[in-house]
C-alpha positions, 0 to 999 in steps of 0.5 A: 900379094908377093908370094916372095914377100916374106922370103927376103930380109927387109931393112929401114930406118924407124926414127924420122929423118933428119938429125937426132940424138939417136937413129935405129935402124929394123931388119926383120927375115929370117936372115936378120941375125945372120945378115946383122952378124955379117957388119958387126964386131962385137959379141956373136948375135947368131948365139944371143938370147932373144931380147937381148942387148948387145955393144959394139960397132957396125963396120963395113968388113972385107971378111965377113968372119972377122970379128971385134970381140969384146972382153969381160970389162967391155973394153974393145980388143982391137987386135983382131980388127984388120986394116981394111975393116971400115968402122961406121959407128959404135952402136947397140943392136937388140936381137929379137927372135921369132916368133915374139917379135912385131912381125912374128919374125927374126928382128934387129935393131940397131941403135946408132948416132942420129946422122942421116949420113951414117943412117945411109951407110948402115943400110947400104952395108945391110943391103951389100950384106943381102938385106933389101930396103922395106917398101913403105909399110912392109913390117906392118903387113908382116905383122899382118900377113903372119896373124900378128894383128888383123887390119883394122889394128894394122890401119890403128898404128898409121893412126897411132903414128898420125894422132895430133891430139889426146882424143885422136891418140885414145881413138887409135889405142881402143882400135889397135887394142882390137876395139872394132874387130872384137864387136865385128868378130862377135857379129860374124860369130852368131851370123856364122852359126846360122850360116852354117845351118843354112848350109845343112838345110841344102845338103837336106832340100829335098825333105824341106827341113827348116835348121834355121829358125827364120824368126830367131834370124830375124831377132839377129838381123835387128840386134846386128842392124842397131850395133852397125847403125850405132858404129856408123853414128860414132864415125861422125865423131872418130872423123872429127878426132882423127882429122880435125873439125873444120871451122869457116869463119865468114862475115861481111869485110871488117867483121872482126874475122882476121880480129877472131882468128887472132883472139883464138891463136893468140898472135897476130896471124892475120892482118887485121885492118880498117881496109874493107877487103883485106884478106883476099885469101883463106888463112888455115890454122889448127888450134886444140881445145880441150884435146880435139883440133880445130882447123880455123879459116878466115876467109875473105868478106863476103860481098859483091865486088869489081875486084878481080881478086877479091872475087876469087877469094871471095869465090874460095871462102864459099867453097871452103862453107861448104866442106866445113862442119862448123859455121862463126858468122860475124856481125855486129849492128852498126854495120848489119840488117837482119834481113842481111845475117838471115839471107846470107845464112839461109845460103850456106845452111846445111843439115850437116853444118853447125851455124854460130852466129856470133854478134861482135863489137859488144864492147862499143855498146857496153856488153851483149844484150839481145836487141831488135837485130837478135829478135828478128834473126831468131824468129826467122833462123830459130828454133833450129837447133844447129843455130847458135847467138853468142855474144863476143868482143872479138878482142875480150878474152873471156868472150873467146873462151866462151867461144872455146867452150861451145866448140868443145860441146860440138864435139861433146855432142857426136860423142853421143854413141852407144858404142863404146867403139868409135869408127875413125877410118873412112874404110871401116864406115864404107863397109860398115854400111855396105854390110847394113844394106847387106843385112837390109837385103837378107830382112828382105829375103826372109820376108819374101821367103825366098829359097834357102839358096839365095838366103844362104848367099845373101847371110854369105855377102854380109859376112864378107863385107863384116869381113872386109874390116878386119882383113879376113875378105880382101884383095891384094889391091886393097892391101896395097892401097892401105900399106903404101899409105904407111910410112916406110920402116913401120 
């Protein structure tokens, strides 16, 4: 880590780009009034309270003490502005002063017109004036680096930023709130204890004294051994929150799959046409039921073909099977066999995978009813209770909403967590289970009564691994890996 890090004052701007009503710009450092100061006319920020607001304009200055001041009626006195003085925009700069502030530090922030070309002038005028542009993430890892926030609620607000969805939203709040440092501090805590009496019976090894009660370190291993296990479950449903489930929608050509995308999205995203072969690429698009994303692909019919072409597409809609986590298989039964549904399904049938089957055209047949084609593929693929028959006209609302709603258990059905805390980020589920073999090795050790030394040392590697979480064991690699991923001015 720079050790120069939190010496410089940093500055950005903190709305997104482009045109806006409004823009702010941040500066946090210990010269963030001063530098502030230095490009504003309008009441002395060096003297203001903390949160405060103040009027004026920021200005590109040949003097540095020149000021524009501002009488009791908020008019400006434009006598003691000089020629030479550039004004940029009339703005409102905040004062918020350390250590009650994001990043425990001096904070402005100036609110201006939403120009990007004026955005580019303030920072430049802030920079001539001894301010330095924040690299991507920088207030953040203030925040961090100064004990405001540890770095699971670090990582929460790029979640915050990123959340697409209710549920993503609720996730990442819980977590910067401190969800999963709380339930993994408390963990340390009691291992810590038995740490340390680990630790006395070295400073006592040669009088062969026990401080550590071996069968209540056990007791502990197995209460900390269910909570990772339940943290390590809820990741299944916080990765689904957080990055959308991707659902592959496949079926021989003209199935009704570009028909169902369409159903879904209500319009007429894809192509839909009596053509076999018509879609010869995957189609993306996210659609929210009931606060959750849902990332559909319709993907090519599947079938053996001489069209090179249509066998890449063919070729990608496999590929795309296999990282999804929801399965809709079209068919209907003027244009299926049994034996054909149940041999492509037992191609793509995974533990991780979620098939619906879904028997389409219906409504040529006047409604769904369970038939001999329905018989034979349920004696074969049933009771497997990730394979589901629905019923559908790809074209009939009510048969879509069904659909919607048998989505919705899926998700319904991860969030089956004793856990109130979801895990959502892949490092926290790394380590999570890095510390469960941890935990694993120090059961182990205790059954082969190993010496208090080594004991010690396997208590110390779990520590560290529960510690990785919340920042209190890390690196400077890690650190930059996680902030370079922030956006620049959080």
């Amino acid at each position: 880590m720079n050790g120069n890090l939190n010496q410089d004052t940093i500055c950005a701007l903190a709305t997104a780009n482009g045109i806006g009503a409004l823009g702010i710009i941040r500066l946090s450092g210990n010269e963030a009034v001063e530098i502030a100061q230095k490009c504003f006319k309008g009441s002395d920020l060096r003297t203001a309270k903390s949160h405060s607001v103040h009027y004026g304009f920021v200005v590109e200055k040949d003097i540095n003490d020149e000021r524009l001041l501002i009488n009791d009626n908020a008019k400006i006195d434009h006598q003691s502005s000089t020629i030479n003085d550039e004004l940029i925009d009339e703005v409102m700069v905040s004062v918020f002063l350390a250590p009650k502030t994001f990043t425990t530090e001096d904070v402005v922030e100036i609110s201006f017109h939403g120009s990007p070309h004026i955005a580019k002038k303030i920072l430049e005028v802030l920079v001539k004036n001894g301010a330095r542009l924040a690299k991507a993430g920088e207030f953040t890892m203030r925040a961090f680096m100064n004990g405001r926030i540890d770095l699971a609620q670090a990582e929460s607000i790029a979640d915050l930023i990123a959340s697409e969805n209710e549920a993503a939203r609720k996730v990442a709040l819980n977590q910067l709130k401190g969800g999963i440092s709380k339930e993994i501090s408390l963990l340390r805590g009691e291992l810590l204890n038995f740490t340390s009496f680990l630790e006395l019976e070295l400073d006592f090894g040669e009088e062969d004294v026990e401080f550590a009660d071996r069968t209540a370190l056990n007791n502990l291993l197995d209460k900390i051994e269910r909570k990772l296990k339940s943290l390590i479950e809820s990741f299944q449903y916080g990765n689904a929150v957080k990055n959308g489930v991707e659902v592959a929608i496949i079926g021989k050509p003209n199935a009704g799959k570009s028909t169902l995308l369409n159903a879904l999205l209500k319009e007429e995203r894809a192509i839909v046409s009596a053509i076999a072969g018509t879609t010869r690429d995957t189609i993306e698009e996210v659609l929210h039921i009931k606060g959750n994303a849902f990332r559909f692909i319709d993907t090519a019919g599947l079938r053996e073909t001489t069209d090179e072409i249509e066998k890449i597409g063919v070729q990608k809609a496999k590929e795309k099977i296999a990282s999804a986590k929801i399965l809709l298989y079209l068919y209907d039964e003027f244009d299926s066999s049994a034996e054909e549904v149940i041999s492509f399904i037992k191609e793509f049938q995974r533990k991780d995978l979620k098939i619906i089957l879904l028997h389409n055209k219906i409504d040529l047949n006047g409604g769904y009813f369970e038939n001999e084609l329905d018989t034979k593929i349920k004696s074969e693929l049933f009771p497997d209770i990730t394979n589901t028959i629905i019923g559908i006209s790809a074209k009939d609302v009510e048969s879509v909403e069904v659909l919607k709603t048998e989505l919705s258990l899926y998700i319904e059905d991860l969030k089956d967590t004793e856990s109130n805390v979801i895990v959502s980020n892949q490092r926290h589920y790394e380590a999570l289970k890095s510390s469960l073999l941890a935990v694993d090795a120090v059961k182990e050790a205790i059954k082969s009564k190993i010496p208090t030394e080594l004991l010690a040392f396997e208590l110390r590697n779990v520590l560290e691994n529960l510690g990785e979480i919340s920042g209190e064991f890390t690196n400077d690699e890690v650190l930059g890996n996680i902030f370079s991923k922030f956006c620049i001015g959080k």
